[in-house]
N, C-alpha and C positions, 0 to 999 in steps of 0.2 A: 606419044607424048602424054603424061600426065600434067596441063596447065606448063610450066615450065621446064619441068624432070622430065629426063628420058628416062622410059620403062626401060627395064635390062631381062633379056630374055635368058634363060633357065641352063644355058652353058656356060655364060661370060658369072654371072651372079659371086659365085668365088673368088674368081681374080677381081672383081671390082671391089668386094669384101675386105681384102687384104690391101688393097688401093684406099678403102676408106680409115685403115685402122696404120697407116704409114705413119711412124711417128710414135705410136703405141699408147695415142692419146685412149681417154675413159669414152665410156659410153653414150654419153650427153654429148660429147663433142665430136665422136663420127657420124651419129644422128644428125648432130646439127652439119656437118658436111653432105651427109647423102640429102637434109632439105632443100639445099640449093640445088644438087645436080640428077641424082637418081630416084628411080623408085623401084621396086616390085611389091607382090602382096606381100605380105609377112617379111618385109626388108626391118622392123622394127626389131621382132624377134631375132631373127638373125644376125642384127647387129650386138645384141645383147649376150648371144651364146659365143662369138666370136671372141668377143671381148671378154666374156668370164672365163676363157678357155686357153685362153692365151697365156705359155709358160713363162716368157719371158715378165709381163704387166705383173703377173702373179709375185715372180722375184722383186721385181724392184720397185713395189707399189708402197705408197706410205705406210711407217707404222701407225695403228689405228691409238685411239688415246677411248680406253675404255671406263666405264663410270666408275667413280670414283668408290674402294671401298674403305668404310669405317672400320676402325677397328674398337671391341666391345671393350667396356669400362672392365677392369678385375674386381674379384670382389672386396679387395683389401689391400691395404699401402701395402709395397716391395714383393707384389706377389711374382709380377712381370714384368722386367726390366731390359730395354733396350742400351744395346753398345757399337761406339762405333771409334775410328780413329781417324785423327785429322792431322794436316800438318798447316804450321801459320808462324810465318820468321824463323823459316827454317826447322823449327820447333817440333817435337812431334807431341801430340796430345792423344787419350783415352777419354772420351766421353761416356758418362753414364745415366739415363732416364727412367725415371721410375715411369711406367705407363697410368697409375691411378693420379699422384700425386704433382704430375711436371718435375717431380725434386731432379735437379741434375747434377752430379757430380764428375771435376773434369782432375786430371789426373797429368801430371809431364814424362812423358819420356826420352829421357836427358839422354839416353847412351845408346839406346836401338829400341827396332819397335818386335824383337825376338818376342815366342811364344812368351817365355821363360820369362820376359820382362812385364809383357803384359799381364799373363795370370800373377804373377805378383802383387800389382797394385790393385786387382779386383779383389782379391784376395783382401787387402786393406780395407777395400770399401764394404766387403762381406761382411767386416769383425765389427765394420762402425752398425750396418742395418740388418746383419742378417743376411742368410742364403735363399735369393728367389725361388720360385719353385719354375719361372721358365725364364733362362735368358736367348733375347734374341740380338743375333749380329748378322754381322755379310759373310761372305767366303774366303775373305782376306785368310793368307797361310798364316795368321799365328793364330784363327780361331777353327781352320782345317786342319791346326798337325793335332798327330796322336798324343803331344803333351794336355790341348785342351781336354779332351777326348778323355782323358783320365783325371783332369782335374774335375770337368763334370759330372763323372761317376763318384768321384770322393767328396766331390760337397754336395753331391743328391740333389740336382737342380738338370732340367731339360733344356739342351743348346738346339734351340732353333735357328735354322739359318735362312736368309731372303736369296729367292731367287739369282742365280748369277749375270752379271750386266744388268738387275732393275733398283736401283737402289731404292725406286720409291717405297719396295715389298717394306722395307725396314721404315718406314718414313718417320715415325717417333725417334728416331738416333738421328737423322737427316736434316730434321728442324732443330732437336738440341746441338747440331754443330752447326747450322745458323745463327742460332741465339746467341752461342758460345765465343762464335766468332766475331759477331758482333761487341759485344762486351768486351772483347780484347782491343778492338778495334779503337773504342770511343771513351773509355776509361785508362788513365794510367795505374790506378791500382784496380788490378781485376779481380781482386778477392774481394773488393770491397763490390765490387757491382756485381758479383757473383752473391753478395750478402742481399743486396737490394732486389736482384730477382727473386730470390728463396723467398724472402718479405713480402713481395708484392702481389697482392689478388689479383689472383687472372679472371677471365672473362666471367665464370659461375660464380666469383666473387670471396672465392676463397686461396689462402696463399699455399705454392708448394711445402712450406713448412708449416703451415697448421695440417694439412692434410697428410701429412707422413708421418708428425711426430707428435699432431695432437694441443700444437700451441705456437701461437706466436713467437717468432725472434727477436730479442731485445736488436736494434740497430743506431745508429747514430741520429734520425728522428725520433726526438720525444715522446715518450707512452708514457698513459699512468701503470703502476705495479697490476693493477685490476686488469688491464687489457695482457699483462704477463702471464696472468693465472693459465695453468693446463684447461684447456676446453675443446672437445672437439666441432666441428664444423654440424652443421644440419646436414649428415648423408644424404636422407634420401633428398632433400631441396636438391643437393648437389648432383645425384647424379641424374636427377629431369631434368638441371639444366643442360647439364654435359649433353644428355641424347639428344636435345634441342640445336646446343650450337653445333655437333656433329651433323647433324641433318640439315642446318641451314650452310653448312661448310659442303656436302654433299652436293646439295641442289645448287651451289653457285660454279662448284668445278664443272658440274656436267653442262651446265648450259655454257659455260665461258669456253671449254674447250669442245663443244659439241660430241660430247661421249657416243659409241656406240659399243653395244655389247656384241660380242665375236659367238660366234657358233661355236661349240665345242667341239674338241678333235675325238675319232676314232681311234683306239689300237690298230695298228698297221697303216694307216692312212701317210701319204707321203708330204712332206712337209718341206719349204724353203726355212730355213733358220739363219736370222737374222747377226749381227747386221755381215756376219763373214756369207750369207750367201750359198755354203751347201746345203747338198740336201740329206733329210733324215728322213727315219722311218717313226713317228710316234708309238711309245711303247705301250704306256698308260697316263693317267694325272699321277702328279705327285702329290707329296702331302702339303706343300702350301698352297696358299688358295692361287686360280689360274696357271697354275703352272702344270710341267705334262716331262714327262722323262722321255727322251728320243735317242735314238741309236744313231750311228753316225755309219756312212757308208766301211769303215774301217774297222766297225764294231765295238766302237767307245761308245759309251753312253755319258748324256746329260743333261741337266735340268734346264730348262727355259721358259721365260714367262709367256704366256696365248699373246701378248701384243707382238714375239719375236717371231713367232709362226707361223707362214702364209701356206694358204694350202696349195698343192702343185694339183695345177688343172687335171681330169680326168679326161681323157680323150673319149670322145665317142664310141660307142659301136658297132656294128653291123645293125644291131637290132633294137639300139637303145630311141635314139630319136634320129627321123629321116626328114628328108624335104618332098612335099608333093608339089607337081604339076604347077600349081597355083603360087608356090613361094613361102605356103603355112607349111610351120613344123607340127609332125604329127609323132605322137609316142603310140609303144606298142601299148594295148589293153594288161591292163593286169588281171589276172585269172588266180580264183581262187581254187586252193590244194584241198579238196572236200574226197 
């Protein structure tokens, strides 16, 4: 007896192992089982390699919530523009965000939400500001068919897409169909409160319409002709503020959701992919940030963000790490190739 525990001698140690991980609780909580009942030496160790090794805990362990990342200011209005689509009273809509300026432009689609309908209306809003040099969206089929695909070769703009199943990848489209929906929501004329957002200083204190187009919007509150005049905003005031409230937007997500940043995967490394559950083989990163391209036991391939990724345990080996006599894990020596 160790004080209350009974020592577990050197053949039973295994079955007791899987006795204490019944249930396929974490780590914390078979330790805290084996303090009331068992011990051996190195039962701490062991409890920890059992558990990190366990295929099943591996499958169907939380997705992780990793720190939050910023994304950088452009260096110029309409340079890169987020789009996204939503539906609200049956309605279907096209939102569009400029990334410098907040300016957002929303769009109806009265008949279907076909490639063919949507490149259309972007098309409109191109002729009002210009062809960005990068638009990003989701995966949705009317910005994956080949009709996009040849509209962004004929207007000379880069179609970035977000990760599939993360919508956060795109998150500037995400908040403009928050915004967006809200204004539909709480106004009966929604052009008109679509006029008072474009009007109103955000948080760095300047409005989406002086920052895109260099001057105030006449609105239905009072201005003298003077505050009419073309002026632009104090850039660079604006954009230390902007890295400022990014940075204080940063440090509240990560502490509110307790972020941890994930290990990065290997090429060939075997993966759980989330939330269906098979397995793949990691092929490399892809080009958006955190994400990694994976083959599929069938030999498709596709892109997943590192929160959908659990890695599948590596089972032991003969020679990797053993148990001594005493209940400490010992590894082999590593030897240098001289």
């Amino acid at each position: 007896m160790k004080g209350e525990r009974l020592i577990i001698p050197e053949s039973m140690r295994p079955d007791i192992l899987q006795r204490l991980h019944q249930g396929h609780q974490g780590i914390n909580k078979c330790l805290a089982r084996a303090r009331e009942s068992v011990w051996w030496p190195g039962i701490t160790s062991a409890v920890k390699q059992m558990v990190e090794r366990c295929e099943i805990c591996a499958r169907e362990a939380h997705t992780a919530v990793e720190p939050l990342l910023t994304t950088d200011l452009p260096n110029r209005p309409w340079q890169r523009v987020a789009a996204d689509l939503f539906q609200w009273r049956y309605g279907n809509y096209l939102v569009m965000i400029d990334y410098f300026s907040r300016f957002i432009e929303v769009c109806n689609l009265p008949n279907s939400t076909s490639a063919k309908q949507t490149i259309a209306r972007i098309k409109a809003v191109f002729a009002r500001y210009g062809c960005p040099e990068v638009f990003v969206t989701d995966n949705g089929p009317q910005f994956s068919s080949h009709e996009f695909a040849l509209f962004a070769q004929e207007y000379d703009f880069m179609h970035v897409t977000s990760s599939p199943r993360y919508p956060q990848s795109n998150g500037e489209a995400e908040r403009a169909v928050r915004t967006v929906k809200s204004l539909l929501e709480k106004e009966e004329d929604f052009h008109k409160a679509l006029l008072a957002y474009r009007a109103t200083p955000l948080a760095h204190g300047s409005s989406p319409a002086q920052l895109l187009m260099g001057r105030r919007i006449r609105t239905p509150v009072p201005v003298s002709p003077e505050q009419l005049q073309p002026k632009w905003p104090d850039l660079k005031t604006f954009r230390e503020k902007d890295t400022a409230l990014k940075l204080q937007q940063q440090q509240t997500f990560n502490r509110r959701h307790r972020t941890q940043t994930l290990p990065p995967l290997q090429p060939g490394q075997q993966v759980w992919i989330r939330p269906t559950r098979t397995r793949g083989t990691v092929v490399g990163p892809a080009p958006t940030p955190r994400s990694y391209e994976v083959e599929t036991p069938e030999g498709g391939r596709m892109r997943r963000n590192r929160s959908h990724l659990r890695e599948v345990p590596v089972p032991p080996t003969s020679g990797d790490v053993t148990m001594t006599r005493s209940g400490r894990l010992s590894r082999a020596p590593e030897r240098l190739d001289l």
